[in-house]
C-alpha positions in Angstrom: 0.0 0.0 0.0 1.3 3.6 -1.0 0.5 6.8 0.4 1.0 9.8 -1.4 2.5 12.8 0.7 1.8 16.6 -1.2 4.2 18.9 -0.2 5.0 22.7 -1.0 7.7 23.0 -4.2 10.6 25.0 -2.7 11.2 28.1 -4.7 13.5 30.0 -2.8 10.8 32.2 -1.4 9.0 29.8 1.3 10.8 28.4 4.1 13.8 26.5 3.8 13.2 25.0 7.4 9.5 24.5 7.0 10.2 22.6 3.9 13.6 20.5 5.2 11.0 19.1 7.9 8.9 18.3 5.5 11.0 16.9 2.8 13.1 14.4 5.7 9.2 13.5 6.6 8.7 12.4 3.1 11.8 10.6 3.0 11.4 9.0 6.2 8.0 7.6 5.2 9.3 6.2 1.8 12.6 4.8 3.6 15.2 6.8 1.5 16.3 9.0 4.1 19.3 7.2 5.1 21.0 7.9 1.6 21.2 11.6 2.9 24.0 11.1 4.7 26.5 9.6 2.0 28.1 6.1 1.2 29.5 6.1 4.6 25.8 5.1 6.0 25.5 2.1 3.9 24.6 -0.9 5.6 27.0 -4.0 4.7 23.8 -5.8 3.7 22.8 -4.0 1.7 24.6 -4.3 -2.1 25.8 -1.7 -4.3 23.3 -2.4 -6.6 20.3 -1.7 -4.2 22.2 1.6 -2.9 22.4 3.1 -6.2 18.8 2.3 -6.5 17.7 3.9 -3.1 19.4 6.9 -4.1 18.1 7.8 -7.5 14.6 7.3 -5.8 15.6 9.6 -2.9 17.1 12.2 -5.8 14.1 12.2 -8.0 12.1 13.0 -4.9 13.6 15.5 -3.8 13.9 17.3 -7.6 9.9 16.6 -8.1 10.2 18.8 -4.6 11.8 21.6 -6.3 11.0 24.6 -8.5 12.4 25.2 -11.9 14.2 28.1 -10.7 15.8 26.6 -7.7 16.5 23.2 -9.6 18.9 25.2 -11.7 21.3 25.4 -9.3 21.9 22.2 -8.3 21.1 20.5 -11.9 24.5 19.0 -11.8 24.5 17.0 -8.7 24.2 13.4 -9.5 23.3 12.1 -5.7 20.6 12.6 -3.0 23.9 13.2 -0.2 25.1 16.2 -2.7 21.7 17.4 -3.5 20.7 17.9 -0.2 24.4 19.5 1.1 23.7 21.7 -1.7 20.1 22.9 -0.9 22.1 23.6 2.7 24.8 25.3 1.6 22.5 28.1 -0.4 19.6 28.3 1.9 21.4 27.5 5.6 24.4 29.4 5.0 25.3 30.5 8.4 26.7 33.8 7.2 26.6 37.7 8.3 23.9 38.6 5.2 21.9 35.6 6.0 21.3 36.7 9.3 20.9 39.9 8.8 18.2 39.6 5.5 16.0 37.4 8.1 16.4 40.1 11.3 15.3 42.8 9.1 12.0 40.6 7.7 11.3 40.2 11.4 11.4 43.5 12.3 10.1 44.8 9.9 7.0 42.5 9.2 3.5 43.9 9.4 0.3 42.3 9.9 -2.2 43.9 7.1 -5.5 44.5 8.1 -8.2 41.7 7.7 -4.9 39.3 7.4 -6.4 35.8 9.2 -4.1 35.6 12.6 -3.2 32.3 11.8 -1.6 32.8 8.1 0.2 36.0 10.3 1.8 33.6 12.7 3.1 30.9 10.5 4.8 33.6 8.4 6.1 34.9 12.0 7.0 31.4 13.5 9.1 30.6 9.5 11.7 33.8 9.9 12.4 32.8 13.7 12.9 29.3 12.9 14.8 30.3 10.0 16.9 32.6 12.7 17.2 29.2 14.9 18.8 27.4 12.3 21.0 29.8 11.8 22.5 30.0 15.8 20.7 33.1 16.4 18.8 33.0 19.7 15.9 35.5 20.3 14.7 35.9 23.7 11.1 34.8 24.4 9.6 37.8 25.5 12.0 39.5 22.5 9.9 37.6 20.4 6.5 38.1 22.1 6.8 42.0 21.7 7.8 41.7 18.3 4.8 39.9 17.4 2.6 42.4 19.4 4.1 45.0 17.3 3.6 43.7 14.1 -0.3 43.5 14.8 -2.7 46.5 12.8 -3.9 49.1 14.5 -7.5 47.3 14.5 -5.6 45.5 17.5 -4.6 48.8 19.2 -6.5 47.7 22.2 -4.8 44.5 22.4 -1.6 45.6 21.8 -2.0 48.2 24.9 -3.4 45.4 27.1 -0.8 43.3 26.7 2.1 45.4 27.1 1.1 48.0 30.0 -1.3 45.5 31.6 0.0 43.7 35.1 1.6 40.8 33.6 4.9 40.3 35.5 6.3 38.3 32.5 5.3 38.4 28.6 5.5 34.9 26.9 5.2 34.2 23.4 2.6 31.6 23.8 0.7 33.8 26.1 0.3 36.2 23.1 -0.3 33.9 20.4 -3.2 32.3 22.5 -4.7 35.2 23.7 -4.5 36.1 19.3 -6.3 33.2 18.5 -8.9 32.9 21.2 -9.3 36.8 20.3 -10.1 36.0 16.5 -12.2 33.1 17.6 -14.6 35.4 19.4 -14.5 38.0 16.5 -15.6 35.7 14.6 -18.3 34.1 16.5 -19.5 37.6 17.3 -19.5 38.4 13.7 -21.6 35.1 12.8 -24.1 36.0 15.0 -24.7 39.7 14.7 -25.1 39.0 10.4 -28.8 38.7 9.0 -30.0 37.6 6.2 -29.3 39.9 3.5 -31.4 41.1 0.1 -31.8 38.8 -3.1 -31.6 40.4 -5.8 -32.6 38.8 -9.1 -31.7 40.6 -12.4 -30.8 39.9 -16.0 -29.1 37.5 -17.8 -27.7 38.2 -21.2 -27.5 35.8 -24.1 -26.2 36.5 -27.7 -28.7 35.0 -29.7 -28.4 34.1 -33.3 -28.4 37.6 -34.7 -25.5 38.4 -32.9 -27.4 41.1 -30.4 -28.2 41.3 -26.8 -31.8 39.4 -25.8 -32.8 39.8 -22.4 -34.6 37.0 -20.1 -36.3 37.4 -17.3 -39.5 36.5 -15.7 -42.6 38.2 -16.1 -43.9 39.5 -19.9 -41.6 39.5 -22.9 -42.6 42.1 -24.7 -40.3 45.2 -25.2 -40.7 48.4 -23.8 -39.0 52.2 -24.5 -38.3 54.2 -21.6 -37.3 57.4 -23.2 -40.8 57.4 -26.1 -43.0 55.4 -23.6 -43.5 52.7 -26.4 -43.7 49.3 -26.7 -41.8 46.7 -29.1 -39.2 48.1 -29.0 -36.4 48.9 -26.4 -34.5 52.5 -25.3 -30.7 51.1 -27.4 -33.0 50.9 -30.6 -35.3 54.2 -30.6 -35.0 55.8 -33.4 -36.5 59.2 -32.0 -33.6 58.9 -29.3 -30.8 58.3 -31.9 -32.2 61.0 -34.0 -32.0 64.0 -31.3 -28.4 62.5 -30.3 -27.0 62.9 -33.9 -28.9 66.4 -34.1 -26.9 67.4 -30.9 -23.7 65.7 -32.3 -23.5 67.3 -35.4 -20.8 69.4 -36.2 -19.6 69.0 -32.6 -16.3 67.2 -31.8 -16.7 64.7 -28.9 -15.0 66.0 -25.8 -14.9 62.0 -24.6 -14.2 59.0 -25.7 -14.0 55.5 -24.8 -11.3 53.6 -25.7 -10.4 49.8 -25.5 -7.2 48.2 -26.2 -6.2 44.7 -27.4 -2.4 43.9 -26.9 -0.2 41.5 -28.6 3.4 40.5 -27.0 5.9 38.3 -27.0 4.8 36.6 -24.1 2.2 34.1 -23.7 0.0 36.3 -22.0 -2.6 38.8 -23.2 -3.2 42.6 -22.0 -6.8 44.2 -22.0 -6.1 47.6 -21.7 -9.7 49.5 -20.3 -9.1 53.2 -20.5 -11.8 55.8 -19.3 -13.3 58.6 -21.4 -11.9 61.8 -20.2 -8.5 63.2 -22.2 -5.9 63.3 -19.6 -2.4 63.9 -19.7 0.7 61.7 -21.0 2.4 63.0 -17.7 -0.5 60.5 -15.2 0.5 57.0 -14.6 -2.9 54.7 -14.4 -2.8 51.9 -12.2 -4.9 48.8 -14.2 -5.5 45.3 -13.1 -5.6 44.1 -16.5 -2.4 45.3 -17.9 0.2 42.4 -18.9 3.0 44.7 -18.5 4.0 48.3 -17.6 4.0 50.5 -20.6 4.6 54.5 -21.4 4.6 56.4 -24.4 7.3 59.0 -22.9 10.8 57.8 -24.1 12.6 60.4 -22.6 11.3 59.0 -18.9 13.1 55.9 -19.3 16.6 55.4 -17.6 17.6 52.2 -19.6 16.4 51.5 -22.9 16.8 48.6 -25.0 14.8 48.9 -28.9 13.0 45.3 -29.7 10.0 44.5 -32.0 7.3 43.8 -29.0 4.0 43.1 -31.1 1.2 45.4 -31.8 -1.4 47.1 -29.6 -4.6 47.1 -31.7 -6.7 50.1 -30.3 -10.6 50.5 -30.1 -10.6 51.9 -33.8 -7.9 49.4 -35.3 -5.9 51.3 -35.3 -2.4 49.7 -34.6 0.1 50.9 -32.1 3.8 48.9 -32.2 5.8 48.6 -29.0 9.2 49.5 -30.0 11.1 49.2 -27.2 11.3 48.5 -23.3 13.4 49.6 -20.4 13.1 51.0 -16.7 11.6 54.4 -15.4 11.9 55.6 -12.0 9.0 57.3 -10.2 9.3 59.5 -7.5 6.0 58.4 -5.2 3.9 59.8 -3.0 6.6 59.6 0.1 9.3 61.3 -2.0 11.4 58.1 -2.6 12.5 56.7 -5.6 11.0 53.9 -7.3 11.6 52.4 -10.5 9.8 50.4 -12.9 11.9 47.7 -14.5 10.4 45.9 -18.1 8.2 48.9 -19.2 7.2 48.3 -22.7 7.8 51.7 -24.6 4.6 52.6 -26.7 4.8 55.7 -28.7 1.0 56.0 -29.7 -0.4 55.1 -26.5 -2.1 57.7 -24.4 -2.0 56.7 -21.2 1.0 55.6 -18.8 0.1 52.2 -17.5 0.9 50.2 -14.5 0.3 46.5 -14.6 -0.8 46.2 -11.3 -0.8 42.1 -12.0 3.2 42.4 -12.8 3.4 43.8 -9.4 1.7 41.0 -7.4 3.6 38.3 -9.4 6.7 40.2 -7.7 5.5 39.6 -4.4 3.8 42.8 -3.9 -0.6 43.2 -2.3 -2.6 45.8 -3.4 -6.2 47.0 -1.9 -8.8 49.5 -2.1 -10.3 51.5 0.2 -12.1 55.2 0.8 -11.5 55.7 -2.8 -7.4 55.3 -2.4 -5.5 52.2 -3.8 -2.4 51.0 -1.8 0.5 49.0 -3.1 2.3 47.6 -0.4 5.2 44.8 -0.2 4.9 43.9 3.7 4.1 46.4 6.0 6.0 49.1 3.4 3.5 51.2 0.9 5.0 51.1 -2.6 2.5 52.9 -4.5 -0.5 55.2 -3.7 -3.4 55.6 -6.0 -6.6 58.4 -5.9 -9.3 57.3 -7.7 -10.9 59.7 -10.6 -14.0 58.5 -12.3 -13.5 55.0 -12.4 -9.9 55.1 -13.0 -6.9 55.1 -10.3 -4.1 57.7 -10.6 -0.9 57.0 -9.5 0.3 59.8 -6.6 3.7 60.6 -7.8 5.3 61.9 -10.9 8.7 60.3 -13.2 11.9 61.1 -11.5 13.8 63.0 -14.4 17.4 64.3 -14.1 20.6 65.2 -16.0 21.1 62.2 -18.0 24.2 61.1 -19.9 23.5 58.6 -22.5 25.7 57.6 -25.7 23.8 58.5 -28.8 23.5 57.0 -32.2 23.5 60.9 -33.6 26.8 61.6 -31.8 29.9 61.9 -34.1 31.5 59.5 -31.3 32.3 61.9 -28.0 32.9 65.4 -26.9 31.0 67.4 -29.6 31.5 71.2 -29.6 29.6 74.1 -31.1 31.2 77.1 -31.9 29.7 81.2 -33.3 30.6 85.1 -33.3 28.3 87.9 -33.3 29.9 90.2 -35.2 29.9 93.7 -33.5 27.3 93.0 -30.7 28.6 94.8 -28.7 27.8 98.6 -30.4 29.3 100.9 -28.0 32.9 99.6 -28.8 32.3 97.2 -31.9 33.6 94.6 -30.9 32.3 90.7 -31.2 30.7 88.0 -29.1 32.3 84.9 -29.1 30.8 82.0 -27.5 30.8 78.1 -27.7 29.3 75.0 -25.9 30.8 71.3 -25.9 28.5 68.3 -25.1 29.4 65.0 -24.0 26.2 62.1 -24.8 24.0 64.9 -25.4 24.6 66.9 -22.2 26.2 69.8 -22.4 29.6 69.7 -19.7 31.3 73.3 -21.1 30.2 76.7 -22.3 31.7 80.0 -23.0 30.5 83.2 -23.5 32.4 86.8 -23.7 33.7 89.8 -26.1 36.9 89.3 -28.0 39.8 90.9 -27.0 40.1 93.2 -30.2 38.0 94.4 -32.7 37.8 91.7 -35.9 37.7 93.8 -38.9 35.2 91.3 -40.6 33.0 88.5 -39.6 35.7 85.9 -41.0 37.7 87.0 -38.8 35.4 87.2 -35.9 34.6 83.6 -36.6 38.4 82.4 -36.8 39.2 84.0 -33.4 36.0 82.0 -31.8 37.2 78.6 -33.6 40.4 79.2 -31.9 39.8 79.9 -28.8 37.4 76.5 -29.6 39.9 74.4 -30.7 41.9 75.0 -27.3 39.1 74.1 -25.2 38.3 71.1 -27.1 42.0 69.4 -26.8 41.3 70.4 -23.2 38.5 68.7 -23.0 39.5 65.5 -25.1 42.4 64.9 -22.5 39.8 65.4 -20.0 37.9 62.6 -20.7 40.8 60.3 -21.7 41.6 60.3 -17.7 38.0 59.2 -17.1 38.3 56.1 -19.7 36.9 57.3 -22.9 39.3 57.6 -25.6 38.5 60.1 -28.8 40.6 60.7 -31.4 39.3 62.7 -33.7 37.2 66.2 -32.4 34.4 67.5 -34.2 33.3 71.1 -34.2 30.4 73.1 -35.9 30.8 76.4 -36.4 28.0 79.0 -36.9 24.1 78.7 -37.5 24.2 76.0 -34.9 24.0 77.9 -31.8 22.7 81.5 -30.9 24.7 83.8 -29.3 23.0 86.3 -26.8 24.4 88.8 -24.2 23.2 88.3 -20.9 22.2 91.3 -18.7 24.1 91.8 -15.9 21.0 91.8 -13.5 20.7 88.5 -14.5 23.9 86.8 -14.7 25.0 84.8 -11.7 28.6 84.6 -12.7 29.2 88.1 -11.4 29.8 87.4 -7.7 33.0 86.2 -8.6 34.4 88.9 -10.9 32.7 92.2 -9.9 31.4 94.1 -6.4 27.9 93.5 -6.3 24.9 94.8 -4.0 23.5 93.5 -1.4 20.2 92.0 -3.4 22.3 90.6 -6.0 25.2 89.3 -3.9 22.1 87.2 -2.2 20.7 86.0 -5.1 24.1 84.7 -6.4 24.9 82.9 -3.1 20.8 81.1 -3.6 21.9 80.1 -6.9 25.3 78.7 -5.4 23.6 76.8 -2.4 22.2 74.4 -5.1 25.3 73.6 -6.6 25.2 70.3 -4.3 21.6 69.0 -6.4 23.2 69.4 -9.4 25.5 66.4 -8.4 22.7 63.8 -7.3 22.5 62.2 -10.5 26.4 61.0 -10.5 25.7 59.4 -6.8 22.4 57.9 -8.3 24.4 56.2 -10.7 25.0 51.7 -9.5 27.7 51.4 -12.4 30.5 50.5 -11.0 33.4 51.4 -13.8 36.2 53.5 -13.2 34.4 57.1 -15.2 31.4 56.8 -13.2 33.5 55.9 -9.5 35.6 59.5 -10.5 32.4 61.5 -10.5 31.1 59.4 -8.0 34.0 60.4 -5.7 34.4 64.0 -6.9 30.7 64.7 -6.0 30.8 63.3 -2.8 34.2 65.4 -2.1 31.8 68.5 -2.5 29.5 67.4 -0.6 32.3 66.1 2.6 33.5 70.2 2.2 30.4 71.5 3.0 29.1 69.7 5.9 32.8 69.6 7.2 32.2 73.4 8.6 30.0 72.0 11.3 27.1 73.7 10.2 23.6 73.0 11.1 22.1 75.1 8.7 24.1 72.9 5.6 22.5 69.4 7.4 19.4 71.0 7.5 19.0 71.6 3.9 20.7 68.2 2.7 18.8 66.2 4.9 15.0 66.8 2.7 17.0 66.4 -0.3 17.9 62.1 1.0 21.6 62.4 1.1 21.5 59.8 3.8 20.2 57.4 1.3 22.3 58.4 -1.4 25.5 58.0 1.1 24.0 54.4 2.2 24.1 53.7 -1.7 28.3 54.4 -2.1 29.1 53.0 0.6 27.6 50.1 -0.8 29.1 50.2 -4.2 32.0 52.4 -4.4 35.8 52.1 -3.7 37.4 52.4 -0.8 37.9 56.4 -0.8 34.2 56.6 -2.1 33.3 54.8 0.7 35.1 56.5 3.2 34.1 59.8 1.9 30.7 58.8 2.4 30.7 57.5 6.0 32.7 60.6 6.7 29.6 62.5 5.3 27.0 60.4 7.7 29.5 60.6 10.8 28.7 64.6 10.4 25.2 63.9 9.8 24.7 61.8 12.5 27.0 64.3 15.2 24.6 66.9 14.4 21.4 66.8 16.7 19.0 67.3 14.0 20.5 64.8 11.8 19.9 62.4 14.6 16.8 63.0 14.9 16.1 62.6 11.0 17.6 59.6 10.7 16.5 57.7 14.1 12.3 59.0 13.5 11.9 56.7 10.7 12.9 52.8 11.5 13.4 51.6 8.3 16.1 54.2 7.6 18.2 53.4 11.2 17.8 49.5 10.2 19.2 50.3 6.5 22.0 52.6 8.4 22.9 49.9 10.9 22.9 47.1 8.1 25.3 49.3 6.2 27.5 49.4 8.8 27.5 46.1 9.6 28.5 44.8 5.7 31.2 47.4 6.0 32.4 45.8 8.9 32.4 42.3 7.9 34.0 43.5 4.3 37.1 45.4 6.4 38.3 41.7 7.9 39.5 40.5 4.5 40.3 44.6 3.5 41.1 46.5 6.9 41.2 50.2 6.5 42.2 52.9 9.5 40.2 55.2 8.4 37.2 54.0 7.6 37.1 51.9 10.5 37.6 54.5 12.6 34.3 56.6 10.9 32.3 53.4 11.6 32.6 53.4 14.9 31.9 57.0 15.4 29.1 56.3 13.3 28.1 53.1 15.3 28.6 55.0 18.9 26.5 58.3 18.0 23.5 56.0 17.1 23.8 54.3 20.8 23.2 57.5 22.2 19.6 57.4 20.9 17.4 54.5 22.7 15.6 53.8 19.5 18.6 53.3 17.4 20.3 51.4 20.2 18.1 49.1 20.3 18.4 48.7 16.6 22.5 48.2 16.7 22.1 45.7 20.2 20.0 43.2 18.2 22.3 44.0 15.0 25.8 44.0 16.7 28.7 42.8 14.8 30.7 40.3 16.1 34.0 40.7 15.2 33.6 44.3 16.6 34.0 42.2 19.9 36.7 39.8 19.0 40.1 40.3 18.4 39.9 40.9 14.5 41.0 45.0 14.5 42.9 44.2 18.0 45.9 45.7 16.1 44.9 48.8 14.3 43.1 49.6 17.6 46.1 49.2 19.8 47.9 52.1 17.5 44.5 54.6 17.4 43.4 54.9 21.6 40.7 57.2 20.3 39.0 54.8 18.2 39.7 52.4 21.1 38.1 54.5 23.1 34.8 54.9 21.0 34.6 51.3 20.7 34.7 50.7 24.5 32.3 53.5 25.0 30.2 52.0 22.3 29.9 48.1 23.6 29.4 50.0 26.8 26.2 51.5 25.7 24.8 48.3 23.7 25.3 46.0 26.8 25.5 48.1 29.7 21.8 49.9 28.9 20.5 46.1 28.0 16.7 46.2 29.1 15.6 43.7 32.0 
């Protein structure tokens, strides 16, 4: 007699612990588990033959156990021993980032409301067993005020109950039976408190054989017009009604129209596109539950762009509508951050911005509606907000646009510069303008604009003295970007009708602070104009490439930056801070070398000595949990790479966040180890004020430990 066993395929995703258990079960039952543990198990009765045997059948069970994507991996071992060491060594790994990805899933998980309370606990109980098998030990009533805190605010009662009631202890099991003895009387109060509710019975619609709507229902048959009050015949089919609408109609454009879209891709799938019938801009992204994929018709929003042949989208009036192209676009939301849309189908003759909201659930991501406002959230984190208008919902947010360098197939291969004269603008003392621009992938990166220093006779020769001076900034500019990796050998320059030269006022030109005495108004414009000097270098530190051109503006821009908040100024903090130069620091230090790295910890070391970029930084716990994770990378990557320095800004970093108790708790549940061991013993013993901060620092974590 068999018995089948139906367990969960492991994708990566679910529980590696839930689904060992289960797996070993399996095996157990089927007697194949012993094969697990190698050749060294084999019984001496049992022959070579009937070994091999075992363990195919044990391998084939445990690959019918897997999904595609995780199967992948460990395609090429041949036995159920390596398979399953395998599976362990990618999903037990006992390392630093494994330990820290499942802390930050527990603290940061968030019951949704109208969640069941049991589907919220098993999804609790999975990270901390995940945590156990990892050696990571979390105190029981630890875990029983993480789980209170997790709970919606529907459970605000509860929650206050529970933690500022008279218990002496908290337990875990305390808390998850009081949650389920909770839900079970919600529920039976619920049962009892609903009546019976209102039947209603309306119409069913058939196509018949003319191909047109008939209507059953009970009662008589015959037809009836509500608009002429007559019979055999219904409202869709009076003439009298179709005759006034054309009268009205005619010669009038239609200020709406529906539209309804049939999409054809590459993938297996199809996309109903159901647009509503006001004309709205290209600029509003609509979130649709029937979209296949993301799509825009703005190619200048998209970040990445790659051209492909992507089908036809047919539209209400076949019309046909090719998608030429798809790539990512980054949104800036409703909370300010940065989001960005990967695999967005580019669309020129579409008129609407979509969001497949089904892509997003397929990447792990819920969405609801409530009050007239659609949430997309990803655990308890809201991606996306939508308001909805008429009976579509528009995204809150708008796409995150910036100074953009990207190679073009209309550049003559680099550094591209642009050269004219005005012959005798200037009328007082006839003498010319001269004036030229150089752009590198269609941004411009120098410009030049003044009178020449003599008088040119003729406008040949006002145009040879503007090439010249041209020509010099060019070779300049070509050894320039030689240093940052791009080589150009030849230099292209077009001279006149290809820019416009014009004289700015002096009122208006910000460039005189630094050559001329100015007044007082003036001199205070200029310095607003030069306080946003720092904005203008976001887009280098929003840049992930890692090659040496983008690493040199990387680390130039955060040099600027390191300046200005070196003067110990709270007023600089305060403006940087709105602007997310915590996140964008968190990002280099992430990605960039060694001296970009150091540069920015140095930059949130300043932040985070300064009071009110405490404060900013410990309000918000996702952002401390992202700083302290940081950290701790940076300190498990400086035991194969030690660095003084950095090092050293770590642990000022690391000691300033102790001083706050919400952060403390943060880096006392987060602490890294080797900070405690003997690893940086001897850099330590030659720096006694880092030695000192570290002290002061394990101090604070254990020493302030709440009983």
């Amino acid at each position: 007699m068999s018995t089948k066993f139906d367990i969960e395929k492991f994708d990566g995703k679910i529980s590696f612990a839930i689904w060992r258990v289960q797996m070993l079960a399996v095996l157990t039952q089927n007697g194949l588990k012993k094969v697990l543990s190698g050749k060294s198990a084999k019984p001496a009765t049992t022959t070579e033959e009937q070994w091999e045997e075992t363990d195919e059948k044990a391998l084939s069970t445990i690959q019918l156990c897997l999904s595609r994507e995780v199967l992948r991996e460990v395609i090429n071992e041949k036995t159920a021993a390596g398979i399953w060491s395998k599976l362990e060594s990618l999903y037990m790994t006992k390392s630093l980032a494994n330990k820290l990805r499942l802390k930050e899933r527990l603290f940061t998980l968030r019951m949704s409301e109208g969640t069941p309370i049991q589907s919220h606990l098993g999804e609790f109980n999975s990270i901390i067993i995940d945590l156990e098998n990892l050696d990571v030990e979390i105190d029981d009533e630890d875990k029983a005020v993480l789980l209170i805190v997790s709970l919606p605010p529907s459970y605000r009662h509860f929650k206050e109950i529970m933690l500022y009631g008279n218990n002496v202890t908290l337990s875990f099991d305390d808390v998850k039976s009081n949650l389920l003895s909770k839900e079970k009387f919600d529920t039976q109060i619920h049962s009892e408190s609903s009546g019976e509710g209102l039947v209603v019975r309306g119409r069913n619609h058939e196509v018949g054989a003319s191909g047109k709507n008939q209507s059953k229902s009970k009662g008589k048959n015959s037809k009836y017009c509500r608009y002429c009050k007559k019979r055999n015949h219904e409202i869709s089919e009076c003439y009298k009604l179709k005759n006034k609408q054309n009268r009205e109609d005619k010669g009038k454009q239609p200020e709406k129209s529906a539209e309804a879209s049939f999409v054809e891709t590459e993938s297996d799938g199809e996309c109903f596109i159901a647009s509503g019938t006001e004309q709205r801009s290209k600029n509003e992204w609509v979130l649709d539950s029937g979209c296949t994929f993301h799509m825009s018709p703005n190619r200048d929003w998209f970040t990445t762009y790659e051209s492909f042949n992507g089908g036809l989208v047919l539209m209400g009036n076949d019309a046909q509508c090719k998608v030429v192209g798809k790539g990512t676009i980054k949104i800036k939301t409703h909370d300010g951050v940065v989001r960005t849309l990967t695999s967005v189908r580019h669309v020129p003759d579409l008129k609407r911005n979509l969001i497949s909201l089904g892509t997003l659930e397929s990447q792990g991501c819920r969405y609801s509606a409530e009050g007239g406002v659609l949430k997309v959230s990803k655990g308890a984190l809201v991606l996306l907000k939508a308001i909805r208008s008429g009976s579509l919902y528009l995204l809150q947010g708008s796409p995150d646009i910036g100074l953009v360098f990207d190679r073009q197939k209309s550049d003559p291969g680099g550094v591209v510069g642009y050269v004219d004269a005005d012959y005798s603008g200037d009328l007082d003392r006839r003498r010319s303008l001269s004036a030229y621009i150089f752009k590198l992938c269609g941004s411009a990166i120098s410009w030049y604009l003044s009178l020449q220093a003599i008088a040119a006779l003729s406008t040949t020769e006002a145009e040879y003295i503007v090439v010249t001076e041209g020509v010099k900034e060019a070779i300049w500019l070509r050894g320039l970007v030689a240093e940052l990796g791009l080589q150009q050998q030849i230099l292209v320059m077009f001279c006149d009708r290809e820019i416009t030269v014009e004289k700015i006022h002096t009122t208006e030109n910000p460039a005189d602070m630094l050559t001329k005495p100015l007044p007082a108004a003036k001199f205070d414009h200029c310095l607003d104009l030069a306080a946003k000097i720092p904005f203008y270098l976001y887009p280098f530190l929003d840049t992930t490439s890692e090659s040496r051109p983008f690493e040199y503006l990387r680390l130039t821009s955060l040099g600027v930056i390191g300046a200005l908040v070196k003067a110990d100024d709270t007023q600089v903090i305060r403006v940087l801070l709105p602007t997310r130069i915590i996140q964008r620091c968190l990002r280099a230090m992430q990605i960039g070398s060694e001296l970009s790295k150091t540069v920015a910890t140095f930059i949130l070391r300043r932040c985070l000595l300064d009071d009110v970029g405490l404060r900013y930084i410990c309000t918000t716990p996702e952002l401390v949990f992202a700083v302290v994770q940081v950290l701790g990378n940076m300190v498990g990557a400086l035991a194969a790479q030690p660095s003084s320095s950095l090092l050293k800004h770590i642990i000022r970093c690391y000691l300033r966040l102790s001083n706050n108790p919400r952060a403390c708790d943060v880096v006392r549940i987060l602490p890294p180890d080797i900070l405690r061991d003997t690893t940086f013993s001897s850099r330590l013993s030659e720096d006694r004020v880092t030695k000192k901060w570290l002290q002061q620092l394990l101090h604070n974590v254990d020493g302030n430990r709440r009983i």
